[in-house]
PASEBA-1860 file (N, C-alpha, C; in nm, 3 decimals):
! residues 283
1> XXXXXXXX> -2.023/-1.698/-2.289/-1.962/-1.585/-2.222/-1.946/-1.470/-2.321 ~ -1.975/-1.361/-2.307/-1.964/-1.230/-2.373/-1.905/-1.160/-2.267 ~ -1.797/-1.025/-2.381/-1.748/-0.954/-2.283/-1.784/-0.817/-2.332 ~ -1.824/-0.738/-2.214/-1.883/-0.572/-2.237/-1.780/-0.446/-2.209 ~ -1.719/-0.423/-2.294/-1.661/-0.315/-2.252/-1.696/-0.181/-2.202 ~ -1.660/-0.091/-2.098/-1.734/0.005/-2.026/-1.667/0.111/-2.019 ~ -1.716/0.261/-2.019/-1.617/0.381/-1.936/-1.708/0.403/-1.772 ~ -1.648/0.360/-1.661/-1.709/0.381/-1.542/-1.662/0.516/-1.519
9> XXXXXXXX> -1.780/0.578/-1.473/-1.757/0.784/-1.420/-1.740/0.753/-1.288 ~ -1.621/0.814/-1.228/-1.587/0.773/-1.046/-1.639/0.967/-0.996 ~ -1.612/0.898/-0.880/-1.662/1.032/-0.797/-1.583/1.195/-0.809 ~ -1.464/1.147/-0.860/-1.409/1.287/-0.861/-1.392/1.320/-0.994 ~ -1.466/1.252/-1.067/-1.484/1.313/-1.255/-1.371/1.250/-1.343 ~ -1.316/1.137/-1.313/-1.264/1.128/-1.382/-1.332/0.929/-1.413 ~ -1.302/0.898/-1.539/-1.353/0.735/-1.574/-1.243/0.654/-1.580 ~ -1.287/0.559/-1.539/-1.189/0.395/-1.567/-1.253/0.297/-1.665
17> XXXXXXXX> -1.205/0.272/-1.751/-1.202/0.182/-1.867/-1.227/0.021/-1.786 ~ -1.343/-0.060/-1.834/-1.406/-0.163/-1.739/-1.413/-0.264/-1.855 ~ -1.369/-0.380/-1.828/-1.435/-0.495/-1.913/-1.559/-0.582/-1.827 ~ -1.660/-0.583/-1.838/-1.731/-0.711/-1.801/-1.713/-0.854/-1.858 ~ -1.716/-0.936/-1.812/-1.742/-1.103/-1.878/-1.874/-1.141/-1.817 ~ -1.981/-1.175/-1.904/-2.051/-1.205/-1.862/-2.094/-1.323/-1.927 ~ -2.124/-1.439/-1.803/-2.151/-1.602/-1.828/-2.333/-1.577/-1.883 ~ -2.301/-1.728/-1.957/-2.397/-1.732/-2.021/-2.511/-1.758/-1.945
25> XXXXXXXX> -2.516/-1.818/-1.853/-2.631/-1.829/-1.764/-2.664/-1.749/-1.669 ~ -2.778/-1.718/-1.557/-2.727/-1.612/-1.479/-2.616/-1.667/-1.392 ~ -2.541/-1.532/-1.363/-2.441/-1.514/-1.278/-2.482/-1.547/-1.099 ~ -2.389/-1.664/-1.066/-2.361/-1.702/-0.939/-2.294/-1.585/-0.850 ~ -2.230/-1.548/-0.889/-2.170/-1.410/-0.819/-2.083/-1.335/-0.870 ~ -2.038/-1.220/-0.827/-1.965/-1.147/-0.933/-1.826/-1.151/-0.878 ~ -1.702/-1.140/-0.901/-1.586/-1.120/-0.849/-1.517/-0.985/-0.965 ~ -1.489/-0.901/-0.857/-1.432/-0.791/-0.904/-1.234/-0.803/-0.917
33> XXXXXXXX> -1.189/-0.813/-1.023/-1.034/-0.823/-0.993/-0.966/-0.701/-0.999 ~ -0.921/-0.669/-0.868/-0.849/-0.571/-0.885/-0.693/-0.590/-0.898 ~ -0.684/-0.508/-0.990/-0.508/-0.530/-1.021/-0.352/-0.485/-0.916 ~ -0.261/-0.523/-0.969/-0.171/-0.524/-0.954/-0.056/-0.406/-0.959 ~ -0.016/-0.332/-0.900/0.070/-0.192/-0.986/0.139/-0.198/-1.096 ~ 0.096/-0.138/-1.194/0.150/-0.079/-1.302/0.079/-0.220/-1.413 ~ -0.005/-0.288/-1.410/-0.039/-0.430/-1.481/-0.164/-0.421/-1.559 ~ -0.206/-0.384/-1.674/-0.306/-0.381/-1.758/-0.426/-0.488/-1.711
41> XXXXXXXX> -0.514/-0.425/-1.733/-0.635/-0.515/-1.723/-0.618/-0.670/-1.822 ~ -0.545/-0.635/-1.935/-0.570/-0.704/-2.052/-0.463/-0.872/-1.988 ~ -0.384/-0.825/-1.915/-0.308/-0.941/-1.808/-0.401/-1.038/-1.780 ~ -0.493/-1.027/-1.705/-0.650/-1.096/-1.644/-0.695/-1.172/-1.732 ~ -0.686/-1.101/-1.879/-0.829/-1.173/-1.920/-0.884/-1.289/-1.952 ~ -0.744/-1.376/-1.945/-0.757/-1.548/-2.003/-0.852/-1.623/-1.890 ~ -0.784/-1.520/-1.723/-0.814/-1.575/-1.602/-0.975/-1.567/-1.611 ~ -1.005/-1.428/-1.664/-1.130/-1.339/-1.624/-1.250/-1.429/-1.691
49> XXXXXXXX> -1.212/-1.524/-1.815/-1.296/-1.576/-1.918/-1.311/-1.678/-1.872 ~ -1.244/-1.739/-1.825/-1.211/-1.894/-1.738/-1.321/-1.866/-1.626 ~ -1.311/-1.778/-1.553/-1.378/-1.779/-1.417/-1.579/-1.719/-1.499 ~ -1.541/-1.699/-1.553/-1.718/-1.653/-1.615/-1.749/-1.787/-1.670 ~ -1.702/-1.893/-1.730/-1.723/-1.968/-1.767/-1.790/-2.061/-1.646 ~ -1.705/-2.064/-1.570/-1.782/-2.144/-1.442/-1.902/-2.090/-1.387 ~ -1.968/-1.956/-1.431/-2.072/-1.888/-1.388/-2.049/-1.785/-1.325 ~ -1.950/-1.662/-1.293/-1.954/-1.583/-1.221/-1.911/-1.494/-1.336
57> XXXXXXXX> -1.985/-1.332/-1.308/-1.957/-1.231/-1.370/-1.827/-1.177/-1.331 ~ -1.783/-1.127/-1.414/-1.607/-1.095/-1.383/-1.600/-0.975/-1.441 ~ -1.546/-0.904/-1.316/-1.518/-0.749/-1.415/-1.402/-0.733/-1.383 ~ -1.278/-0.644/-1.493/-1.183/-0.622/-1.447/-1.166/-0.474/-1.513 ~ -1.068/-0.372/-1.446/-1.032/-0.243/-1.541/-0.929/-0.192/-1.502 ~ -0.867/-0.089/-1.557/-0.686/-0.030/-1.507/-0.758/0.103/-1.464 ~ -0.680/0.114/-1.389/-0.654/0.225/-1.309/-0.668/0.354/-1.320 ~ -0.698/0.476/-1.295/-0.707/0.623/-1.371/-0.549/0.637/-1.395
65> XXXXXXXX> -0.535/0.665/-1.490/-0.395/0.700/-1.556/-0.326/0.583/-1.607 ~ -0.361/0.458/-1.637/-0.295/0.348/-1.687/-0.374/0.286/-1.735 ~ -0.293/0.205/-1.846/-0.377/0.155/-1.913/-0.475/0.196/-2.049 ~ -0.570/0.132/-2.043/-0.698/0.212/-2.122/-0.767/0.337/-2.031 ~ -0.737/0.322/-1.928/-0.779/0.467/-1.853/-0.713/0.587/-1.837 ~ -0.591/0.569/-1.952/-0.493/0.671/-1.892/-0.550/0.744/-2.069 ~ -0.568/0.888/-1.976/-0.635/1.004/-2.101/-0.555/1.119/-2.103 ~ -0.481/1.183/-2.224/-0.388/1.259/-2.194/-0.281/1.255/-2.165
73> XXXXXXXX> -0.168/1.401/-2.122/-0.076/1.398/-2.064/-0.067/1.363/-1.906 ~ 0.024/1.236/-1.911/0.020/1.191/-1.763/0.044/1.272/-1.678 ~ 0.215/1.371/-1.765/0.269/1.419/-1.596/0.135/1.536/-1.583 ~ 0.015/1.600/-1.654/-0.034/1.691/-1.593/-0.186/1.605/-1.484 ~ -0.154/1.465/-1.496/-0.258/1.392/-1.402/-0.209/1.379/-1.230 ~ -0.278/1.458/-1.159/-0.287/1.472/-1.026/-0.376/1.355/-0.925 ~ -0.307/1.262/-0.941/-0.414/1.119/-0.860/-0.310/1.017/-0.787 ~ -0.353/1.016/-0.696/-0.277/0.915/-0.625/-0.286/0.815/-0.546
81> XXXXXXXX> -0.287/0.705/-0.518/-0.350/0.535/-0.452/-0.467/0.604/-0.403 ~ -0.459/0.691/-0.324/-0.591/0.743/-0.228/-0.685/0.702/-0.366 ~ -0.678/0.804/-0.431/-0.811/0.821/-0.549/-0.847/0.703/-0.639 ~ -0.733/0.584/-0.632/-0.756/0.448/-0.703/-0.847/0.383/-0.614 ~ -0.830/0.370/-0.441/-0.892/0.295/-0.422/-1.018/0.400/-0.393 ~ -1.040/0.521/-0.369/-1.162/0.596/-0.303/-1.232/0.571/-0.403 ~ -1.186/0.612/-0.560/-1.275/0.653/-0.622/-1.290/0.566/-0.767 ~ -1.199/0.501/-0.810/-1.175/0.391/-0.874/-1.208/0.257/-0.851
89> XXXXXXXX> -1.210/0.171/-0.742/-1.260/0.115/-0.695/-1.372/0.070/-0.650 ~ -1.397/0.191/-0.583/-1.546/0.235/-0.497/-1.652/0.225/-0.623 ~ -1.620/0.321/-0.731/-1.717/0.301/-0.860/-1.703/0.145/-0.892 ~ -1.601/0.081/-0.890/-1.638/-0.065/-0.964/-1.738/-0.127/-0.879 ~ -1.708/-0.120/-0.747/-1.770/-0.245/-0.693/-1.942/-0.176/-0.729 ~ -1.981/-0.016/-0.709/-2.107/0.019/-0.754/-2.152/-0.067/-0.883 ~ -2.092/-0.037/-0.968/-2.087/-0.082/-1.139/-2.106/-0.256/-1.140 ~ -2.052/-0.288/-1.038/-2.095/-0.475/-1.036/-2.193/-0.451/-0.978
97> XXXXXXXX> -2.237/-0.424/-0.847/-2.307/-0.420/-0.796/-2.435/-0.402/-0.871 ~ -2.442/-0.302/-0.966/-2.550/-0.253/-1.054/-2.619/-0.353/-1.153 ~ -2.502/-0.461/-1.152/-2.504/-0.543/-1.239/-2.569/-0.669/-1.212 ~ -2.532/-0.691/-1.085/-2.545/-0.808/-1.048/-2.634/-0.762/-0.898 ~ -2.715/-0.714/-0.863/-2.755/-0.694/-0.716/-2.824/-0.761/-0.622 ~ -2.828/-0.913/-0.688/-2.886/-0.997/-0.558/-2.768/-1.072/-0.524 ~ -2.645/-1.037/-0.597/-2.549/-1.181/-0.576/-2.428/-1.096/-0.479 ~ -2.371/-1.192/-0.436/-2.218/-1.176/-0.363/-2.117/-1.096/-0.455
105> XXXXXXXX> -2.073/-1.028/-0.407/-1.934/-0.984/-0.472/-1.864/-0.998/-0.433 ~ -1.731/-1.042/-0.479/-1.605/-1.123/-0.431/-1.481/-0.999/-0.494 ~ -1.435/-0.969/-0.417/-1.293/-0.897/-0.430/-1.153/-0.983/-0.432 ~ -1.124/-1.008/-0.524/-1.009/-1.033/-0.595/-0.871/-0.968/-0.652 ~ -0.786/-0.958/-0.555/-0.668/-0.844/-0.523/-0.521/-0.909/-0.553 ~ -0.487/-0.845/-0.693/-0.373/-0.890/-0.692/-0.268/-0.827/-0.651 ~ -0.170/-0.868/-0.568/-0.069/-0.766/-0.521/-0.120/-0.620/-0.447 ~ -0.096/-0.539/-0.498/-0.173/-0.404/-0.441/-0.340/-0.413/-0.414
113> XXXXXXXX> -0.385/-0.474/-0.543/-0.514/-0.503/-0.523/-0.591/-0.558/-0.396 ~ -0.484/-0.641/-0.310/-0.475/-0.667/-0.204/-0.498/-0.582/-0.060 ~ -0.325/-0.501/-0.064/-0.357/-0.391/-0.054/-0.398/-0.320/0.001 ~ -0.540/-0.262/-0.112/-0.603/-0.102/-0.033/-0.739/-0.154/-0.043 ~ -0.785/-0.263/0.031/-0.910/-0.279/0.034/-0.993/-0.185/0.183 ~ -0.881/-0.172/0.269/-0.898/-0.077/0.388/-0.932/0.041/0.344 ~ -0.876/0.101/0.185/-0.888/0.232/0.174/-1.027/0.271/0.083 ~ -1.120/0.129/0.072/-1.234/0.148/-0.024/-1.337/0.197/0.018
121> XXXXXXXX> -1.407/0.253/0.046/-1.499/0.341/0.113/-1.674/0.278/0.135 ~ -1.682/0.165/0.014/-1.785/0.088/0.032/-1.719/-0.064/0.036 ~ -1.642/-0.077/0.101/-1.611/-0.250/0.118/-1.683/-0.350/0.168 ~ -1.784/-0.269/0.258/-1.871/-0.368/0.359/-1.970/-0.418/0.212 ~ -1.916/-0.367/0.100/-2.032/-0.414/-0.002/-1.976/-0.575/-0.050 ~ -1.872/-0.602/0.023/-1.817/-0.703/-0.088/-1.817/-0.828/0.067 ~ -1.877/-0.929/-0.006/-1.855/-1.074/0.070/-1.740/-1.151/0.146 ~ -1.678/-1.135/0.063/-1.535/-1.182/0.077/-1.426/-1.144/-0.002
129> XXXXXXXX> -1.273/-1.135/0.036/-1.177/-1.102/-0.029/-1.095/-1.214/-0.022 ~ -1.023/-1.231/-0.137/-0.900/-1.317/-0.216/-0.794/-1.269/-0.216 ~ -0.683/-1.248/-0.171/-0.556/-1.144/-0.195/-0.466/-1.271/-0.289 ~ -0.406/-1.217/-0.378/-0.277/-1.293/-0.454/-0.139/-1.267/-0.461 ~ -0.085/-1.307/-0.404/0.084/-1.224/-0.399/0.080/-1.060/-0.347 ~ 0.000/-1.083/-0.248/-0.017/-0.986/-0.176/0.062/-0.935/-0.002 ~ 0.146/-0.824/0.009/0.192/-0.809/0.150/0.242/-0.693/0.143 ~ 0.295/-0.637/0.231/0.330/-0.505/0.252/0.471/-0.518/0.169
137> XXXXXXXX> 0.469/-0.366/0.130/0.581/-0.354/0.013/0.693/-0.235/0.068 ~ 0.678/-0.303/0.214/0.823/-0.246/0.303/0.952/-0.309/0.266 ~ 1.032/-0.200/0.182/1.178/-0.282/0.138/1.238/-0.357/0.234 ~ 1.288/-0.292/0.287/1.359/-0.414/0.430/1.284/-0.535/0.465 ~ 1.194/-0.584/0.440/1.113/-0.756/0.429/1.115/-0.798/0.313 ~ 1.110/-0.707/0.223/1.157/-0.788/0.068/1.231/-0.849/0.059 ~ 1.203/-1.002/-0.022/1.296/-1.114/-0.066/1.452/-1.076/-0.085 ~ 1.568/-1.128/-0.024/1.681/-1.064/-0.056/1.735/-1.054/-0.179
145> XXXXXXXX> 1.733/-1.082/-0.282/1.729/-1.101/-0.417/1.679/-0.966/-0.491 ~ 1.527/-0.916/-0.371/1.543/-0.789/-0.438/1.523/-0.691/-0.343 ~ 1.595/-0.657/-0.216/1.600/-0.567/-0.175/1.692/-0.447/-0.214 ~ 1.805/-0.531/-0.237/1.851/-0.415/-0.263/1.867/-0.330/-0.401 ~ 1.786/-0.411/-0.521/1.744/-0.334/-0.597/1.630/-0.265/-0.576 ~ 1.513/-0.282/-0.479/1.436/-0.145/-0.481/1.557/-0.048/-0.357 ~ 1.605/-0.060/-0.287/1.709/0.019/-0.241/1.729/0.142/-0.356 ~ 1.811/0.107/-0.477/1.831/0.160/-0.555/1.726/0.232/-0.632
153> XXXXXXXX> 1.613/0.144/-0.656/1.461/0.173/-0.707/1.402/0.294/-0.588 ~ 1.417/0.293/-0.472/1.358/0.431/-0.392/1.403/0.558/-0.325 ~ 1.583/0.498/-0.361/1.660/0.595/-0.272/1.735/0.688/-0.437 ~ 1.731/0.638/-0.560/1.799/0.701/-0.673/1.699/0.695/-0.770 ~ 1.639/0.617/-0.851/1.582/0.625/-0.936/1.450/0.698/-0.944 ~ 1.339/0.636/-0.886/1.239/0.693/-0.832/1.233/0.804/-0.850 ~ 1.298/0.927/-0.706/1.333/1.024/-0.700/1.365/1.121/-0.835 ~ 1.457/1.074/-0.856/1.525/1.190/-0.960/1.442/1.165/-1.113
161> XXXXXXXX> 1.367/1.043/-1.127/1.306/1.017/-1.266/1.139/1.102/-1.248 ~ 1.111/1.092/-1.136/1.002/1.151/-1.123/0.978/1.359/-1.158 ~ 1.104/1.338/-1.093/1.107/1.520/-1.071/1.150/1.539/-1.203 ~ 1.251/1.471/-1.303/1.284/1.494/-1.376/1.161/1.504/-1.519 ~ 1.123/1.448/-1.524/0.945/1.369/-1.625/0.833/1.419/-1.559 ~ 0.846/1.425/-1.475/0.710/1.502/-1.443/0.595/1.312/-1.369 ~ 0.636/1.241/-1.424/0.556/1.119/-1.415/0.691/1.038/-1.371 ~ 0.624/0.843/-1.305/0.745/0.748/-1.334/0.729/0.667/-1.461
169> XXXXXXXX> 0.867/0.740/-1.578/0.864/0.668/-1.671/0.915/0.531/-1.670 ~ 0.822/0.412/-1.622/0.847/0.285/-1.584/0.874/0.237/-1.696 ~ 0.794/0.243/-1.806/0.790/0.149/-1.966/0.914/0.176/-1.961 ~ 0.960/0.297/-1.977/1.100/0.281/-2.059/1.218/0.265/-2.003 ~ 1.139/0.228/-1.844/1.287/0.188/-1.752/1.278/0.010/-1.709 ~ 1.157/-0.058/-1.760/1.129/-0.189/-1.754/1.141/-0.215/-1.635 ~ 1.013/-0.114/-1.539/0.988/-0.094/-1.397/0.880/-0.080/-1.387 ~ 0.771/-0.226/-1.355/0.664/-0.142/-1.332/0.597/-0.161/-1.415
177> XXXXXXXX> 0.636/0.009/-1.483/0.517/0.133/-1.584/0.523/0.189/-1.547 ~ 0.487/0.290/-1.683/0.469/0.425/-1.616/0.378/0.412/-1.549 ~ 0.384/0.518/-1.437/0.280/0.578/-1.330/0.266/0.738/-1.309 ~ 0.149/0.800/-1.253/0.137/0.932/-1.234/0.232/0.950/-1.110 ~ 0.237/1.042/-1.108/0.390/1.104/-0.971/0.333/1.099/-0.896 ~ 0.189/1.132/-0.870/0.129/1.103/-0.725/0.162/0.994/-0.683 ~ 0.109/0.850/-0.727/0.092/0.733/-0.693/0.242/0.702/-0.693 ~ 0.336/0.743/-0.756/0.440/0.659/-0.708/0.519/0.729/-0.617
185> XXXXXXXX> 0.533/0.852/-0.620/0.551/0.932/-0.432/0.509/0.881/-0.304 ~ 0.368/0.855/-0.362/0.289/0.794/-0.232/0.348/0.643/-0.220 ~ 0.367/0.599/-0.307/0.384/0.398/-0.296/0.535/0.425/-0.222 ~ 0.628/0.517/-0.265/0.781/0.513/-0.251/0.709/0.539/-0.064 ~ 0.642/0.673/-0.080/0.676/0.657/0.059/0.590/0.551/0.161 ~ 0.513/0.462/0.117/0.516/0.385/0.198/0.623/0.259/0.182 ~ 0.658/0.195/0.085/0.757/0.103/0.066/0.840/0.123/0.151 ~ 0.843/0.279/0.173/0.982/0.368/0.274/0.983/0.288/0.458
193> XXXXXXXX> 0.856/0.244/0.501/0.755/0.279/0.625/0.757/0.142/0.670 ~ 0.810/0.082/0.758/0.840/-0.027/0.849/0.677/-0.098/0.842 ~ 0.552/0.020/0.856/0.453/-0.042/0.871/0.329/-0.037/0.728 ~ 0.419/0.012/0.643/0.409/0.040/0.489/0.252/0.173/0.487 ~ 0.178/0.097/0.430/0.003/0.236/0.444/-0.028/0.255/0.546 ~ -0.007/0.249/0.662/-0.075/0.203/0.778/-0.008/0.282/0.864 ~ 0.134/0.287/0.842/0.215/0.375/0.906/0.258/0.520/0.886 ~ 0.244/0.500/0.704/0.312/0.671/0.613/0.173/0.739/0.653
201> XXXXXXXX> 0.060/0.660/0.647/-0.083/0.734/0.627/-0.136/0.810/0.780 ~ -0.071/0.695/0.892/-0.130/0.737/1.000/-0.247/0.692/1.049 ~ -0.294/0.728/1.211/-0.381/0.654/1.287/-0.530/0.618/1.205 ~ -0.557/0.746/1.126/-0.676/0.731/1.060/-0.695/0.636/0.994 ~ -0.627/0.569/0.898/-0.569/0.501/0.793/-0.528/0.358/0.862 ~ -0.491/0.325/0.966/-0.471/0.236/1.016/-0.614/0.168/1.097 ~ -0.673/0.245/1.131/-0.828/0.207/1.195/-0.944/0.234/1.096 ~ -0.863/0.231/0.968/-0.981/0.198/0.865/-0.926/0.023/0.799
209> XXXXXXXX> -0.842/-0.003/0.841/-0.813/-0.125/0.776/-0.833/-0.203/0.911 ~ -0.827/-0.182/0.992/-0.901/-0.266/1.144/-1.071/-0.273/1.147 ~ -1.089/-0.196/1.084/-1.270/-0.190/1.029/-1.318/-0.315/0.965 ~ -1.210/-0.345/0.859/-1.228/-0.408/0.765/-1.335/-0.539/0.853 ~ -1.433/-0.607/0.775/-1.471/-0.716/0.866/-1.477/-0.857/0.782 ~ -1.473/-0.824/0.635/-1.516/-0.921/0.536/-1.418/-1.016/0.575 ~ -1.454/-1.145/0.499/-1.347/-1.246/0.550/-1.261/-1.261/0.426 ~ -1.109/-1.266/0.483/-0.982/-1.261/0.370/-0.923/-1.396/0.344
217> XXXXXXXX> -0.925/-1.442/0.241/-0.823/-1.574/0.229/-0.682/-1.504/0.124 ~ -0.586/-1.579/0.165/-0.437/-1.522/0.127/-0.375/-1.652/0.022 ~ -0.335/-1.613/-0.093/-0.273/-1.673/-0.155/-0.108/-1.666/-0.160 ~ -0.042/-1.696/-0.090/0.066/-1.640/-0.111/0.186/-1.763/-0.159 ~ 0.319/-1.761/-0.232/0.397/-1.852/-0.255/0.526/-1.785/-0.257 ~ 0.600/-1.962/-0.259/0.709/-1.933/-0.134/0.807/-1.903/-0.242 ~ 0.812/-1.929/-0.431/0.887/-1.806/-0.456/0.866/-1.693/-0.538 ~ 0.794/-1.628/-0.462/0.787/-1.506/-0.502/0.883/-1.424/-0.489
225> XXXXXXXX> 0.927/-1.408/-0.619/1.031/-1.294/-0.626/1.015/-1.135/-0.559 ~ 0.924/-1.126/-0.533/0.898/-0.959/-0.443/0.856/-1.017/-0.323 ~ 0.749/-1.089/-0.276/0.686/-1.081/-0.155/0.784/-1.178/-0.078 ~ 0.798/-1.129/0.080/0.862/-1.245/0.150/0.755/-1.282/0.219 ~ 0.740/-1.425/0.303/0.665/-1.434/0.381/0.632/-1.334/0.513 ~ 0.744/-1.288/0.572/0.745/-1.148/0.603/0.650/-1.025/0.588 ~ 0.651/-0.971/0.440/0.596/-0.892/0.410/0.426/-0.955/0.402 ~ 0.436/-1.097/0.357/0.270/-1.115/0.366/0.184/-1.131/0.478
233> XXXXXXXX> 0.293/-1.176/0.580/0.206/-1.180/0.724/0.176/-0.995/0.758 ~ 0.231/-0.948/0.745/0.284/-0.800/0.788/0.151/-0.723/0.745 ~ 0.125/-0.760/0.578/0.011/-0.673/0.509/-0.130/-0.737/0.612 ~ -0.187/-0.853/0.586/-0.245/-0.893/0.660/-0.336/-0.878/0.787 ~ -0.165/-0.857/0.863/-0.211/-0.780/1.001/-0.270/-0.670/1.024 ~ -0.243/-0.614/0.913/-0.325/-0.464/0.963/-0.463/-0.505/0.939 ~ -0.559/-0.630/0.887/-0.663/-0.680/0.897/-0.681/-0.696/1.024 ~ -0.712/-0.633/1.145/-0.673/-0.710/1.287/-0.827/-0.766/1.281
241> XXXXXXXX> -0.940/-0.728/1.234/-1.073/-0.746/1.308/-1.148/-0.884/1.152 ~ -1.050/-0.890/1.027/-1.123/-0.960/0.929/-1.076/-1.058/0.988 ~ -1.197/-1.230/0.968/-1.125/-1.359/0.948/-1.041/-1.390/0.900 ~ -0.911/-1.462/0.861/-0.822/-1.449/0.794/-0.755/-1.595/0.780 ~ -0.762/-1.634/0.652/-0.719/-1.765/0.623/-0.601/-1.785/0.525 ~ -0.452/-1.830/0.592/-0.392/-1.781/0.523/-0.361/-1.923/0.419 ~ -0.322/-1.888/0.314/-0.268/-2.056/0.201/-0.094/-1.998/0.146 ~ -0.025/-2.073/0.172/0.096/-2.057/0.186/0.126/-2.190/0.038
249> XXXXXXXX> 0.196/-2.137/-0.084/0.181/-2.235/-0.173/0.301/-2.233/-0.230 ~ 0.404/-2.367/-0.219/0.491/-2.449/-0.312/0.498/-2.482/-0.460 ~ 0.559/-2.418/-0.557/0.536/-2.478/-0.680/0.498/-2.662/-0.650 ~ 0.626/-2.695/-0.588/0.671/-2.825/-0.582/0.472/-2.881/-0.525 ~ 0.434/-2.812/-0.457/0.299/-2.841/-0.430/0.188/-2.902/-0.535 ~ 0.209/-2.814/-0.613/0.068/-2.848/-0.741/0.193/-2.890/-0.856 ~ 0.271/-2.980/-0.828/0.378/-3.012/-1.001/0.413/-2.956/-1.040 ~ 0.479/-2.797/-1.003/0.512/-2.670/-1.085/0.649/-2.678/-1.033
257> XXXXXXXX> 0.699/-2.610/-1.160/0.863/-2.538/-1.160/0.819/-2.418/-1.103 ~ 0.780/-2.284/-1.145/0.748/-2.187/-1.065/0.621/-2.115/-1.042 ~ 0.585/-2.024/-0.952/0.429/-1.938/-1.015/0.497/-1.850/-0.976 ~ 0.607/-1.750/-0.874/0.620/-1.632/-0.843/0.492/-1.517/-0.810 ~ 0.557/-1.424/-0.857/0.422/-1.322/-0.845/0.356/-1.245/-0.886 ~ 0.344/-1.328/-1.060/0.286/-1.334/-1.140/0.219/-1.458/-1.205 ~ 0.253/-1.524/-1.205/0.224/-1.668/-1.246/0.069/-1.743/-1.224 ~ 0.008/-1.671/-1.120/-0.088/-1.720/-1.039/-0.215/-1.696/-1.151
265> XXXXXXXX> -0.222/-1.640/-1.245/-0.283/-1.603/-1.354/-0.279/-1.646/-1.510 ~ -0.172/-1.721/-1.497/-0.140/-1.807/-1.652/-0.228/-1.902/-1.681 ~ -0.229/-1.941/-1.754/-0.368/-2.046/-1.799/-0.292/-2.191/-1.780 ~ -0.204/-2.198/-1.729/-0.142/-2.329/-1.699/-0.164/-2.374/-1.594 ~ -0.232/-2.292/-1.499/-0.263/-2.295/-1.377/-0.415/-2.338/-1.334 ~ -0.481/-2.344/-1.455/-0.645/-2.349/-1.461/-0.686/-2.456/-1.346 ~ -0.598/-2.598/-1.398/-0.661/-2.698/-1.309/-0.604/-2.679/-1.116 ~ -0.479/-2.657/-1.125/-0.416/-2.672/-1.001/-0.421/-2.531/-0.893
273> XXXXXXXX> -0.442/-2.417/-0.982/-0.452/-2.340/-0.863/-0.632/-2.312/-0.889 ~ -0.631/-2.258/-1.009/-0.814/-2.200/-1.005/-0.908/-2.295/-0.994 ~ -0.906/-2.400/-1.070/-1.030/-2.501/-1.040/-1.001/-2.571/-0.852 ~ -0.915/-2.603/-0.826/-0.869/-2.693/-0.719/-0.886/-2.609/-0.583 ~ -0.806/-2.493/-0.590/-0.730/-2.369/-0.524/-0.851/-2.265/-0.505 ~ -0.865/-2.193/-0.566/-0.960/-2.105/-0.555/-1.118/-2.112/-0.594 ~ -1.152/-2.167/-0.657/-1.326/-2.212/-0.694/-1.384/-2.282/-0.535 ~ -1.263/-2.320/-0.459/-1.365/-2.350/-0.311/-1.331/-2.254/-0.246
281> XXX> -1.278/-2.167/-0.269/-1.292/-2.016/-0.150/-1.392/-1.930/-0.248 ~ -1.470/-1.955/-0.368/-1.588/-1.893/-0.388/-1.730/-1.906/-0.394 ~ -1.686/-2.034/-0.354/-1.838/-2.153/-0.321/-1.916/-2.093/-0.167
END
C-alpha cells in the first residue's frame, strides 16, 4: 500500500488537499470517505490503510477551509456546505474516478458525510453509499444528554462567536473546529429546521435528495452521543426513492464497552465492525 498525496482544483477555483491509498495490487474498487464536520482527514487514516490493504483504493481529504485545505485567512473565506458538497466533493469522486475508471466507487459518509450526498451533483457516479453515525442534526431529536447543550451551542454561542471572529472559532472553544461562517450559519440554520437540509433549503433541495437512487446502507449505534435513533431514521428519509438498509448497532453486540460517534473508526474495531460489518456491504 502507498499513499499519494494530492491538491484537487474544484469547480469554483478553489483546491482540497487529497490523500490516496493505493493497494498493492490492482484496486477492487475505490471508496471515497467523506468526512465528518469539523474532523481532519488525518482521523481516517489508520481506517483508510486497513481498507487498501484488503484491495480497495481509498481516498480521503478535508474540506475547503479545514484542515490541510484551509489556505489563508479563514474569516475572509466565503464557502458554505453548498460548495463542500457541489464542488468539493463533486471533484473527489472525478479525481477517483480518474483513478480508478472501470471500478465501483463506494461513498463512505461519516456523519455529515452522510448527509449531503443529495447535494453532490455527480452522485449517480457512485455505486453505493455507507453512512456512519449519520442523521439529521435537528436539535430537538438529539440525544437528551445533548440537546440542550447545542440549545446553548445555536441559540448563544454560535451566533455571537461568529459575528464576533468573523469565522466559528471551534479549536479554541473545543467545538467542533474552527469553521468558515458560511458553513456554520448554514449548519446552525438547518440544525434550527424540524426537517434539517431539506427543509432550511427548500422544495428544490428536497427533490434532489428524492433523486438520489444509489443504494444506502446505515450504520448507526445506539450510543451515540449526538445521533438519536430519531434523528437517523429522519436523515434517511429524505432518501425516499434510494434502497435503504438500515444496521442499528449495540456495543454490547460486537464485545464493546462503547463506539459512539466516533469510535466506528478506531483500529480496535478492525475485526468486529470493518472486517465482519462492513467488507460485506462492499463485496
Amino acid at each position: 500500500m502507498t499513499i499519494q498525496s494530492s491538491r484537487i482544483t474544484t469547480q469554483n477555483g478553489r483546491s482540497v488537499h487529497a490523500s490516496f491509498f493505493q493497494p498493492k495490487q490492482e484496486a477492487k474498487a475505490a471508496v471515497l470517505v467523506v468526512p465528518a464536520m469539523g474532523i481532519r482527514q488525518d482521523y481516517y487514516a489508520p481506517f483508510a490503510a486497513w481498507l487498501s490493504n484488503q484491495g480497495y483504493l481509498v481516498a480521503t481529504f478535508d474540506y475547503s477551509g479545514t484542515g490541510l485545505s484551509r489556505d489563508g485567512d479563514i474569516r475572509r473565506l466565503r464557502v458554505n456546505i453548498f460548495d463542500w458538497a457541489q464542488c468539493d466533493c463533486d471533484a473527489m469522486i472525478d479525481a477517483v474516478q480518474a483513478r480508478v475508471p472501470s471500478r465501483p466507487i463506494y461513498w463512505l459518509g461519516h456523519s455529515l458525510g452522510g448527509q449531503i450526498l443529495g447535494l453532490v451533483p455527480n452522485w449517480n457516479r457512485v455505486s453505493k453509499a455507507v453512512t456512519i453515525a449519520t442523521g439529521s442534526g435537528y436539535w430537538i431529536e438529539n440525544t437528551p444528554d445533548l440537546k440542550w447543550k447545542v440549545w446553548w451551542l445555536w441559540f448563544v454561542v454560535a451566533p455571537l462567536m461568529t459575528r464576533a471572529c468573523g469565522y466559528f472559532p471551534g479549536k479554541r472553544l473545543r467545538k467542533v473546529g474552527d469553521l468558515p461562517r458560511g458553513v456554520m450559519d448554514q449548519w446552525r440554520q438547518w440544525c434550527l429546521n424540524p426537517d434539517y437540509v431539506v427543509g432550511a433549503e427548500g422544495q428544490a433541495v428536497r427533490e434532489k435528495f428524492a433523486a438520489v437512487s444509489v443504494p444506502i446502507t446505515s450504520f448507526s449505534f445506539t450510543d451515540d452521543e449526538m445521533m438519536s435513533a430519531r434523528n437517523t431514521e429522519s436523515m434517511h428519509g429524505f432518501y425516499t426513492t434510494a434502497p435503504k438498509t438500515m444496521k442499528r448497532i449495540a456495543p454490547q453486540d460486537i464485545g464493546a464497552e462503547r463506539i459512539g460517534h466516533f469510535g466506528f473508526f478506531r483500529s480496535r474495531f478492525e475485526d468486529s465492525l470493518w472486517r465482519h460489518q462492513l467488507l460485506p456491504e462492499l463485496s
